[in-house]
Backbone as CSV, one residue per row, in Angstrom:
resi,resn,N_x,N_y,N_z,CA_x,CA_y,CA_z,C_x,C_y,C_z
1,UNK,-67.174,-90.305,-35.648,-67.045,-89.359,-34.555,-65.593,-89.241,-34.104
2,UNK,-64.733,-90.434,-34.214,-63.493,-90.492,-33.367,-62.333,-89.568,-34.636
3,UNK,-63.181,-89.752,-35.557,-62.497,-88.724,-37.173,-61.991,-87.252,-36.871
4,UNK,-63.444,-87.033,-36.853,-64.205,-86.007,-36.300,-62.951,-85.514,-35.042
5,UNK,-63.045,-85.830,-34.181,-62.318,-85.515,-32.985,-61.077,-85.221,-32.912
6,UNK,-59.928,-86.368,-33.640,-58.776,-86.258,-34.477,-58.855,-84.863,-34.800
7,UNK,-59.459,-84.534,-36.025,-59.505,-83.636,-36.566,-59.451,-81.984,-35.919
8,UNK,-60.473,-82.096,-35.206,-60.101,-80.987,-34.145,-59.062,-80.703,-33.361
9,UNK,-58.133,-81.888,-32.741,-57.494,-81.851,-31.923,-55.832,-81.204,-32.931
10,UNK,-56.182,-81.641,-34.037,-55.160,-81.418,-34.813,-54.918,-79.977,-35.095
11,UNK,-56.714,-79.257,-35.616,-56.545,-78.103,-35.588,-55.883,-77.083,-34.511
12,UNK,-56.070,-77.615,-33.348,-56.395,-76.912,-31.847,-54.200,-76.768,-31.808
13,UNK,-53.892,-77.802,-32.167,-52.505,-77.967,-31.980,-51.930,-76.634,-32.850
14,UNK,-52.657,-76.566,-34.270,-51.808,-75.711,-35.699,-51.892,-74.702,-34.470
15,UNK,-53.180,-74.523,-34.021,-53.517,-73.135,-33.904,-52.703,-72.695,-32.519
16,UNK,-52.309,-73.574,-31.613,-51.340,-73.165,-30.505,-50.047,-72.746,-30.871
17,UNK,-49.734,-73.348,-32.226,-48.532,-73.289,-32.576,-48.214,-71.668,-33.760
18,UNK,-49.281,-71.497,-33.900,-49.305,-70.212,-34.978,-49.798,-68.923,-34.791
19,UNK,-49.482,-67.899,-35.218,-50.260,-66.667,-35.197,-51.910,-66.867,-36.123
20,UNK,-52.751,-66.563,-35.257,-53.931,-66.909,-36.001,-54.447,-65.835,-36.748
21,UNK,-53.631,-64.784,-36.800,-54.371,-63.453,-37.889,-53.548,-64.095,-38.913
22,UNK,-52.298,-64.883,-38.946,-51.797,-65.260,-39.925,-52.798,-66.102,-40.993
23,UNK,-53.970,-66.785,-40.016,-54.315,-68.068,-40.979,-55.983,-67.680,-40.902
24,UNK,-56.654,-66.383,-40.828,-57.966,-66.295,-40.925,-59.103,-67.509,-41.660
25,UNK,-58.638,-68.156,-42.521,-59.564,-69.403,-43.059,-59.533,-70.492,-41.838
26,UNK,-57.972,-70.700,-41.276,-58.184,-71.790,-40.516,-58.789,-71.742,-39.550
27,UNK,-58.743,-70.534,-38.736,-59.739,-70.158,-37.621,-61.233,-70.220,-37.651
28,UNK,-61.355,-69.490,-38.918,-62.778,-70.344,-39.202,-63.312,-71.345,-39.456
29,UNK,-62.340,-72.455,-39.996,-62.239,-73.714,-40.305,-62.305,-74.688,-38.791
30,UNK,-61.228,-74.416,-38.091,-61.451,-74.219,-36.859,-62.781,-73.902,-35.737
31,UNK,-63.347,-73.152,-35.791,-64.596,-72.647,-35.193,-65.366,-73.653,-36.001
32,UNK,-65.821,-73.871,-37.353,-66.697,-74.851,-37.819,-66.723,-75.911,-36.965
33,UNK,-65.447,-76.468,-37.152,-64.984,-78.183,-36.229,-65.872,-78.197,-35.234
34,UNK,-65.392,-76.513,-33.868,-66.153,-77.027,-32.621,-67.398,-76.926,-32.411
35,UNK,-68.005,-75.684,-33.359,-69.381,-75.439,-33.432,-70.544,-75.519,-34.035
36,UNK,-70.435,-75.704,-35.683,-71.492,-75.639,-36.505,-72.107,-77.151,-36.723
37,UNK,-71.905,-77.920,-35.735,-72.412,-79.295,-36.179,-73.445,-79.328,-34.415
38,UNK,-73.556,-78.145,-33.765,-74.440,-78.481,-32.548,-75.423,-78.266,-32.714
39,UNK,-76.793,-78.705,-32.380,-77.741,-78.832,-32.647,-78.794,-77.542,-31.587
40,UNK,-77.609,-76.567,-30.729,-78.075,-75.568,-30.069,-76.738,-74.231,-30.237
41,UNK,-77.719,-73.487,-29.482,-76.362,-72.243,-29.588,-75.437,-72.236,-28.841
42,UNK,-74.307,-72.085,-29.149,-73.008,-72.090,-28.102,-72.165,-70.757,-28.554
43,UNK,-71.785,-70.047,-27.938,-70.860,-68.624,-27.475,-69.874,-69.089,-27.321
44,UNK,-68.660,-69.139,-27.707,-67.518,-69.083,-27.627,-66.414,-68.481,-27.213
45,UNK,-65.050,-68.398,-27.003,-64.457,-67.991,-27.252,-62.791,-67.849,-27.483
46,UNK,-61.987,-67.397,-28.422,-60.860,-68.124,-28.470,-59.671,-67.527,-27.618
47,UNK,-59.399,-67.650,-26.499,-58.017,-66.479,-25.734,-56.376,-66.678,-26.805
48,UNK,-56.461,-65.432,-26.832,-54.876,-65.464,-27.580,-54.024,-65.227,-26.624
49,UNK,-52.549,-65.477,-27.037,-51.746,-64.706,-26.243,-51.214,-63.808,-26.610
50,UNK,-50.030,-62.778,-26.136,-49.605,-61.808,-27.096,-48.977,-61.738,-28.452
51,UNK,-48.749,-62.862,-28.812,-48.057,-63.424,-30.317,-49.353,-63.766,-31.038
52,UNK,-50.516,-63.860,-30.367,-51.687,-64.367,-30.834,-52.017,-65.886,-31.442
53,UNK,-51.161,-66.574,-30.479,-51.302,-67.853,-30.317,-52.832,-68.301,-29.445
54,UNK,-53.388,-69.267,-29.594,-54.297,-69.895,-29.020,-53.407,-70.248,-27.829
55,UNK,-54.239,-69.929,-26.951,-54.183,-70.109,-25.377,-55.171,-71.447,-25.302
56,UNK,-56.936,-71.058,-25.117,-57.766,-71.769,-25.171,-58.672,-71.735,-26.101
57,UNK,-59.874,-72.626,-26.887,-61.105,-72.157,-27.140,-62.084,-72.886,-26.064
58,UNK,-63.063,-72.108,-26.107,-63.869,-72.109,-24.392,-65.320,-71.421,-24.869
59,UNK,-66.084,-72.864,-25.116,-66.971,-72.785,-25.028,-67.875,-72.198,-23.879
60,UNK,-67.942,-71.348,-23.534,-68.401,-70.219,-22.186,-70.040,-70.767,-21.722
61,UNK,-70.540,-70.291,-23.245,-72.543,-70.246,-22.766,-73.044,-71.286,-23.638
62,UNK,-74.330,-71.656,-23.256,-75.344,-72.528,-24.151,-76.212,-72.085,-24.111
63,UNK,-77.102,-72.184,-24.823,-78.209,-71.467,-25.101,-79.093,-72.459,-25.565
64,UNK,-80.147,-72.001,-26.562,-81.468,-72.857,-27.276,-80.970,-72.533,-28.754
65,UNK,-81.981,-73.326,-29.161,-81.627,-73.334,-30.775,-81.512,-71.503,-31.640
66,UNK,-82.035,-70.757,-30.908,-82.007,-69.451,-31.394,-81.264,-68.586,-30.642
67,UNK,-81.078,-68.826,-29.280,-80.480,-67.704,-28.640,-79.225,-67.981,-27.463
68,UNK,-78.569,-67.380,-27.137,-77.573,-67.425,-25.959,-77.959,-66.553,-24.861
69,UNK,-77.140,-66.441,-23.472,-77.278,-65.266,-22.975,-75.533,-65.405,-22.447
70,UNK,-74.754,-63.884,-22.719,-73.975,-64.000,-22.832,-73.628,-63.097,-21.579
71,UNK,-72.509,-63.664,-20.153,-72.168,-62.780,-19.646,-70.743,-62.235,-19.155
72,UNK,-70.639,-60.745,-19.746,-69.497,-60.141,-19.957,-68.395,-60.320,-18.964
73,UNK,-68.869,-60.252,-17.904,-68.474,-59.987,-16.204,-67.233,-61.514,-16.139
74,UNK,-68.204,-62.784,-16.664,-66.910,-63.945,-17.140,-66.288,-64.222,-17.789
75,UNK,-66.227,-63.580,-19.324,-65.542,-63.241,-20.521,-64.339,-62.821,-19.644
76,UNK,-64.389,-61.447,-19.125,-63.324,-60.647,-18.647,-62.538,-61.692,-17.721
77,UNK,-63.423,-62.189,-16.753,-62.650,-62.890,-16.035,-61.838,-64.142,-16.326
78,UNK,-62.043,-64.733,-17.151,-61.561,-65.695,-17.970,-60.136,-65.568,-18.333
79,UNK,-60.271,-63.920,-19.161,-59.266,-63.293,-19.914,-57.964,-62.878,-18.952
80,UNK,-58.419,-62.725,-17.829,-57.793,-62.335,-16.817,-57.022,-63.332,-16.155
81,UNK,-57.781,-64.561,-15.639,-57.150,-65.624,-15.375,-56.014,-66.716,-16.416
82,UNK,-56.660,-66.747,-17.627,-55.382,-66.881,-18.545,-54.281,-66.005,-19.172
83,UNK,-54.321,-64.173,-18.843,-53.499,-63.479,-18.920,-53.537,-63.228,-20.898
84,UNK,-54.866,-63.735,-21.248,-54.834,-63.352,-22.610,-54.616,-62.012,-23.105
85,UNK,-54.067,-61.635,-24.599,-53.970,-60.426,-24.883,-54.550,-60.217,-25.804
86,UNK,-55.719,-61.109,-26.275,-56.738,-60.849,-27.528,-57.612,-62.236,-27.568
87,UNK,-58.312,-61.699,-27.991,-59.669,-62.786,-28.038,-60.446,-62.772,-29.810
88,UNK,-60.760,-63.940,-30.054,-61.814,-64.197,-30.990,-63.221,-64.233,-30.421
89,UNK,-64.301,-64.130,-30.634,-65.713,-64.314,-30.194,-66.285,-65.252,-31.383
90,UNK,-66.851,-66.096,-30.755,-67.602,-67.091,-32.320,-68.667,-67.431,-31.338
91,UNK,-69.751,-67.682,-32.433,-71.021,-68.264,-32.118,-71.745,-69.378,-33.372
92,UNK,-72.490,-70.135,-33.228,-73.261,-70.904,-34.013,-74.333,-70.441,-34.340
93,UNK,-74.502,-70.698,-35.311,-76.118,-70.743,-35.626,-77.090,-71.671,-36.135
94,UNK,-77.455,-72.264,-35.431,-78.100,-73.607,-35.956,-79.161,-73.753,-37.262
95,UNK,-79.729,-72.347,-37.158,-80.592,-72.442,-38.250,-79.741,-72.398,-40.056
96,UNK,-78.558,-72.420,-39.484,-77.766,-72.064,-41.100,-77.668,-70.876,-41.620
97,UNK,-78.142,-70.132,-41.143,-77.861,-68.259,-41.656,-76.800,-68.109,-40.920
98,UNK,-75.448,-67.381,-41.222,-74.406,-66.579,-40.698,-74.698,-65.160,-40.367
99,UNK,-75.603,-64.329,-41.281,-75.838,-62.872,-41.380,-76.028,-62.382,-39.564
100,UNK,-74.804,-61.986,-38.632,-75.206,-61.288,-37.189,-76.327,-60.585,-37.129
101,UNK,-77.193,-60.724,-36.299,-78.525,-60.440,-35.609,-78.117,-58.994,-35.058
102,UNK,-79.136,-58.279,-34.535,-79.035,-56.598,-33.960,-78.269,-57.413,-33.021
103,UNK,-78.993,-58.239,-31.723,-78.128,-58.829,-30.483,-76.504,-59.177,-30.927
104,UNK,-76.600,-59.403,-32.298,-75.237,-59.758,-32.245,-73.854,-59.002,-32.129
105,UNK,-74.170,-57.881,-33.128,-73.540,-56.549,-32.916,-73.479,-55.882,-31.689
106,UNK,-74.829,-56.043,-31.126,-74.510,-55.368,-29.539,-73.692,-55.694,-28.662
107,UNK,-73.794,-57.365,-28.776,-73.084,-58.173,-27.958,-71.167,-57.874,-27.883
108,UNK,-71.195,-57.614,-29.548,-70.055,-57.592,-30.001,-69.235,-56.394,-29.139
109,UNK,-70.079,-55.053,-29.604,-69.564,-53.883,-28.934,-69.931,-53.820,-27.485
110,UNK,-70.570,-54.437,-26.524,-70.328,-54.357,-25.304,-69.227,-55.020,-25.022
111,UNK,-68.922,-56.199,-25.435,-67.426,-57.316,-25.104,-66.396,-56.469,-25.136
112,UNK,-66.352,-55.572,-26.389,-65.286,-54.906,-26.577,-64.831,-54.075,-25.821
113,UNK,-65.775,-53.540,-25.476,-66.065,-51.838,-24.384,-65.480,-52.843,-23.108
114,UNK,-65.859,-53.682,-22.462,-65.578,-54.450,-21.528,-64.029,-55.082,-21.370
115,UNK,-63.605,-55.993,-22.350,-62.462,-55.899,-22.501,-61.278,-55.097,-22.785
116,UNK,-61.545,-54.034,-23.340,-60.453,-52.962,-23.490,-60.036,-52.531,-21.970
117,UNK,-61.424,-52.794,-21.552,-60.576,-51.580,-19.963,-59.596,-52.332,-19.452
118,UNK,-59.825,-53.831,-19.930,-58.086,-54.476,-19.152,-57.067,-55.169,-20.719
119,UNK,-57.412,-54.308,-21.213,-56.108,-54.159,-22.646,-56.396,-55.358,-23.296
120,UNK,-57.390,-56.032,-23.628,-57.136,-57.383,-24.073,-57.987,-57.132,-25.193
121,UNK,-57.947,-57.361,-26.801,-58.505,-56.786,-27.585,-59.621,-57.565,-28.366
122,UNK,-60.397,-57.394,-29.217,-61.419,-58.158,-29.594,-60.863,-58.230,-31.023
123,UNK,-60.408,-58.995,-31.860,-59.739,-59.023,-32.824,-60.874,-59.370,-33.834
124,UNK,-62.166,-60.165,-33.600,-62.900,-60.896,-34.539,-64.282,-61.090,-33.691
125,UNK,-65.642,-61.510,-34.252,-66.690,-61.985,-33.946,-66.963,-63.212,-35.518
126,UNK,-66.807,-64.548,-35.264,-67.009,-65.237,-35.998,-68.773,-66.082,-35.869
127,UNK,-69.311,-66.276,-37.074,-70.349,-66.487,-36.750,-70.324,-68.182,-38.151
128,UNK,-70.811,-68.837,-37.124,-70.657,-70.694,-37.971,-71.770,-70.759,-38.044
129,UNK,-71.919,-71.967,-39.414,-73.262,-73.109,-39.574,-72.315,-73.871,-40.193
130,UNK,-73.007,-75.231,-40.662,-72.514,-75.858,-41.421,-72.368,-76.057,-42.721
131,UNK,-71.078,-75.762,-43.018,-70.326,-75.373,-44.450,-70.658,-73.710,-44.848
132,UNK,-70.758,-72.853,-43.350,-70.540,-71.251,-43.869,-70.065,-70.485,-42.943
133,UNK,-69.545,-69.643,-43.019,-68.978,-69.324,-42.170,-68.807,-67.145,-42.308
134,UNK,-69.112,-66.205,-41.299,-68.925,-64.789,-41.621,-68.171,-64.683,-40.386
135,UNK,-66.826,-63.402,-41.027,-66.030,-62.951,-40.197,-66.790,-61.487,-39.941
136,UNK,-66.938,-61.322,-38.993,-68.089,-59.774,-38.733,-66.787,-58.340,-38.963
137,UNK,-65.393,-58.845,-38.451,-64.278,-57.849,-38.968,-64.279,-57.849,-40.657
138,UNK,-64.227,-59.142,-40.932,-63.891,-58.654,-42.446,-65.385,-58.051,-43.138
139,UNK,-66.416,-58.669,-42.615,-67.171,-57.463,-43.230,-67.759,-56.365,-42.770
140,UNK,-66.624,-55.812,-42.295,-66.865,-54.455,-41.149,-67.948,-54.051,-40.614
141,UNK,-68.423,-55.378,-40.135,-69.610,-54.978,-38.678,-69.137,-54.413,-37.075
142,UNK,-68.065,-54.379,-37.323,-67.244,-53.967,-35.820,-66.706,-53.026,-35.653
């Protein structure tokens, strides 16, 4: 576990220190670390700054083994209080399928619709299990 932890903390550092559109594997590599080993659903999310450095990742919601409930109204506010200028969205899936759900897409395009009105952009919706991982941008669900 204390491996484990290392390990994250290490990632969390690359990723403060780098542009993360630069390193799309590590971010997902990244998101694995904090999420695909929970045994429920967790909503995420990563604040960039304008260089698109990691600000925070911020685990927001919890949910049950199948579902979250996700609300927009603190996303924004979040974004607001750390002065982010782009965001990642990641979620788990405990059952081991990556493939986004209808809810998931919806979720996706309300965040977006929500965040734009204060300029802060949705760059990604990442979706984890363990040892898989779908970027919903790269396979143009967004």
């Amino acid at each position: 576990a204390s491996v484990l932890e290392l390990a994250r903390r290490a990632s969390t550092d690359v990723l403060r220190q780098r542009c993360v559109m630069d390193a799309p594997e590590m971010v997902q590599q990244h998101l694995q670390l904090h999420l695909s080993h929970l045994p429920h659903e967790v909503f995420a999310i990563m604040y960039l700054d304008v260089k698109h450095h990691l600000i925070e990742l911020n685990p927001m919601f919890r949910g049950t083994l199948s579902q979250t409930s996700v609300y927009p109204r603190e996303v924004v506010k979040r974004a607001l209080d750390l002065a982010a200028s782009a965001v990642i969205l990641a979620h788990n899936h405990p059952s081991g399928q990556v493939h986004p759900s209808r809810a998931d897409i919806q979720l996706t395009q309300t965040l977006k619709a929500a965040l734009k009105l204060i300029d802060v952009t949705v760059l990604d919706h990442c979706i984890v299990s363990p040892g898989r991982a779908l970027s919903m941008a790269k396979a143009g669900l967004m």
